[in-house]
N, C-alpha and C positions, 0 to 999 in steps of 0.2 A: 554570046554563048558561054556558058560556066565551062572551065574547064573540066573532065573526069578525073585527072590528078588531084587528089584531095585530102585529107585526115581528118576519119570518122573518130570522134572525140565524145566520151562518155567514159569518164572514170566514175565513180560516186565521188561526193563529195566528204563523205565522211568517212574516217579512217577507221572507227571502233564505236561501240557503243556500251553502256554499262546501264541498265535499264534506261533511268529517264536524262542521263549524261551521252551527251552524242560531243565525240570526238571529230572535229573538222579540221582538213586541213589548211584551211583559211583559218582559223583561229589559233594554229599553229606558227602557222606563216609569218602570224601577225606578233603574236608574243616573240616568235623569235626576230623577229626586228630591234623589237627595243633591247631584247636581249644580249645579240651583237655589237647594237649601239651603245651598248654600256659600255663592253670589252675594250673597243673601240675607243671611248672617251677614259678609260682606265690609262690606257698608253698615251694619251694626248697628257692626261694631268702628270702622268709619271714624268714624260716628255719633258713638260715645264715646271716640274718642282711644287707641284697643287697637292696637298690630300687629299687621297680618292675616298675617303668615309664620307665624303657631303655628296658623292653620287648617288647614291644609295635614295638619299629625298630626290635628288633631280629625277630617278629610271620613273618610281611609281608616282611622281607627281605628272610627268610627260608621259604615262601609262593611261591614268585616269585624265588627263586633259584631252589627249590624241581622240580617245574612245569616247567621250564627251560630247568633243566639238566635233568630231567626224558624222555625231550621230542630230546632233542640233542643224549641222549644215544641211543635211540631206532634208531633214525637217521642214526645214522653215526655207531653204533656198529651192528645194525642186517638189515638193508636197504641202505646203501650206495651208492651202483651201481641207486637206483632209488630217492634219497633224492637230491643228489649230482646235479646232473643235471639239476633237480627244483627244488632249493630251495625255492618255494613258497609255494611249499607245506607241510614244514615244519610246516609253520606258522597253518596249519588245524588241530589243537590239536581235536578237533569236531570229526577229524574220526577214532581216537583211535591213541595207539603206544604211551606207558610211560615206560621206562626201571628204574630198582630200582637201577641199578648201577650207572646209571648215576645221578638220581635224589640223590645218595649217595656223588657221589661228586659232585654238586652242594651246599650239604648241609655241608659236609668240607670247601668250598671256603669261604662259607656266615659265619663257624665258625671266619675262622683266621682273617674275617675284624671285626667282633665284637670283638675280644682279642683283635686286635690292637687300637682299639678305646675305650674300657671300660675297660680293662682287667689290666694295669698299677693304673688306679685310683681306683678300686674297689679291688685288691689285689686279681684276678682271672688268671688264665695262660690257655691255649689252652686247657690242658689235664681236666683242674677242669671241664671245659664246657663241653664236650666231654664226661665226664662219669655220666653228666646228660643228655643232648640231647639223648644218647644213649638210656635210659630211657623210652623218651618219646617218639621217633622214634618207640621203637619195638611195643609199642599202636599203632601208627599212620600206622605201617605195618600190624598190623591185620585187623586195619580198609579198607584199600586199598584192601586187598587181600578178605574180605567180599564185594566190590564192587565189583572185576574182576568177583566173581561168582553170582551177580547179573546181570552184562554182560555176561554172558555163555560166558569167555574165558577167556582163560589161561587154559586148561583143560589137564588129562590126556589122557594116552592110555586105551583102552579097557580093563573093568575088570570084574571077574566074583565075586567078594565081593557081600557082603549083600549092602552096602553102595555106590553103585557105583550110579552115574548121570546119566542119556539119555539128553543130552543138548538139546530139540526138537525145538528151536528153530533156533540151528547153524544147524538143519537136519541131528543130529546124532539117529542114530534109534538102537542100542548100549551100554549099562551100562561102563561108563571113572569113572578113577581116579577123583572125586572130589579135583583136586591139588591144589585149591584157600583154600578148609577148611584146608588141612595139612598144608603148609603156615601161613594160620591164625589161627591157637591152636598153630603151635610150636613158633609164636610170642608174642601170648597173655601169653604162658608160661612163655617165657625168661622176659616177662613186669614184671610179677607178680615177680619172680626171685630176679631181677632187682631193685625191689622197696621196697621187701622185707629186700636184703643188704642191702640200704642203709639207712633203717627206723633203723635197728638194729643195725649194724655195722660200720657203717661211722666211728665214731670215731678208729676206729682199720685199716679202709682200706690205702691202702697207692694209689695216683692219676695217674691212668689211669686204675687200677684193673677192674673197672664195664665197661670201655668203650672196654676195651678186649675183656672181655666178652661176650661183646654184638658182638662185631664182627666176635667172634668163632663161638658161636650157631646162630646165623643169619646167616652168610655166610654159615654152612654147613648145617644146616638145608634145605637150598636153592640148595646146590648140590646134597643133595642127593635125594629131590624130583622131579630136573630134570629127573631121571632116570626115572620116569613114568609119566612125564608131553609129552604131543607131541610136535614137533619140530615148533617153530616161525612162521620161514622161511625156504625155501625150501634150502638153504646152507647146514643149518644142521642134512638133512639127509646123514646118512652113519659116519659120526664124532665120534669116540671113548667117547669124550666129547663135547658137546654142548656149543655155546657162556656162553651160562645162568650160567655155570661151569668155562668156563676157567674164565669167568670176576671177579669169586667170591673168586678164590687159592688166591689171594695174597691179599685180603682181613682177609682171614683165615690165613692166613701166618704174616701179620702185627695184626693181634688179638693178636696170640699166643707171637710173639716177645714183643708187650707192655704190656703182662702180665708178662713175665718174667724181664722186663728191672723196671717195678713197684713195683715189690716184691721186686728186690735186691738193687733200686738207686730210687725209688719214695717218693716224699715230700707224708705227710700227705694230705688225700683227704679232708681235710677240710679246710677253709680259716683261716690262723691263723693269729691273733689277732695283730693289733699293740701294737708296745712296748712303755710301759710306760716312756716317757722321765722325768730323775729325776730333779731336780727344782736346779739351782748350782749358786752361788753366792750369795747365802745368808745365812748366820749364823744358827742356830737350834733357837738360840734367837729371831732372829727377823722374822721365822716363826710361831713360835708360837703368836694364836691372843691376842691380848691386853685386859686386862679386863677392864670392862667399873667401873668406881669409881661413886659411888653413891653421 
């Protein structure tokens, strides 16, 4: 029996409009992720002695990759029988369909061109990056997942909780799993987590430790909230596990492998310092300065 306690939920989802410009606040939500994740990575480089002018390509290159692959994934991983065939429709980001997997690797690709281009002169390696982005990602995925539920969707099954949603505007007349809040608490979790190591403990972690991390509790956080989220696409019903699941195993599977490959073979997560070249060919005599004779 559903409970009567319940929260009827019907915001619009759009904040303004300016004729053919509709302001959402899931498009909001979403710029201001990368937005904070800049600020964010501004205090990590100041942190370690980086110039923050090479952020500037990393925000809008991990702008255009996130929004990219987020929109390929959903594509090609949960629609393909109807993407496929018109690809023009791809390009209709306007009418929803962003997958986090995929926008996850988009955001790996746009890592390994930034290493290869900054990462030799500034004395950073793939993994240094990677257990900061991690960082700021798990912000930017709470922010996303407080827009999906400003979109009433992404939603659960039918529940009889105190806290359950009536989505009334997708014409659920029914209390669901609010799945977009579990999503976004168990990421604003791991952010604070996250930020916490690394304010405190950097100096002790050894590099790829926080990026593991990130990858374990986010990946499974995400599968095991499938279980009461409803299914996408109409594929996965009847499925033991759902896309949203199998995509995330071997994300949780490479968490757990580079945390263990980091604690027993990982360089220090901090940029360590060049080495002092000593001064050779010259005597002790004739380093020392000359005194000026009155």
């Amino acid at each position: 029996m559903l409970s009567s306690l319940s929260i009827t939920w019907a915001p619009s989802p759009e904040i303004f409009s300016i004729g053919p410009v509709h302001i959402r606040y899931y498009s909001i939500l979403f710029v201001s992720g990368f937005i904070i994740g800049f600020y964010i990575f501004v205090k990590f480089f100041k942190r370690e002695g980086l110039p923050v002018e090479i952020l500037d390509k990393l925000l809008y290159a991990l702008l255009f990759a996130a929004v990219v692959g987020a929109r390929l994934g959903h594509c090609l991983f949960y629609q393909p029988e109807y993407y496929l065939p018109n690809p023009i429709e791809i390009l209709k980001i306007w009418e929803g369909g962003l997958a986090s997997h995929g926008g996850a690797i988009g955001i790996l690709l746009t890592m390994w061109w930034f290493v290869a281009k900054y990462g030799k002169k500034y004395r950073f390696d793939f993994l240094w990056l990677m257990d900061r982005i991690g960082i700021a990602t798990a912000l930017a995925g709470c922010l996303i997942r407080l827009g999906n539920l400003m979109n009433s969707e992404i939603y659960g099954n039918p529940t009889d909780l105190p806290w359950g949603f009536i989505f009334t505007l997708k014409g659920e007349t029914v209390p669901k799993h609010p799945t977009q809040l579990y999503e976004a608490l168990s990421y604003l979790a791991l952010f604070l987590v996250l930020m916490f190591m690394y304010r405190k403990w950097l100096p002790k972690l050894k590099r790829g430790t926080l990026f593991g991390i990130f990858l374990i509790v986010l990946f499974a956080a995400r599968f095991l909230i499938e279980y009461v989220k409803e299914p996408q696409v109409a594929f996965e019903q009847g499925m033991s596990l759902n896309m949203g699941q199998l995509l995330s195993l071997p994300f949780i599977l490479a968490g757990i492998a580079l945390v263990i490959y980091s604690i027993k073979r990982g360089k220090s997560a901090m940029i360590e310092p060049l080495p002092v070249k000593p001064v050779t060919g010259v005597s002790p005599k004739e380093r020392r300065p000359k005194s000026k004779r009155s």
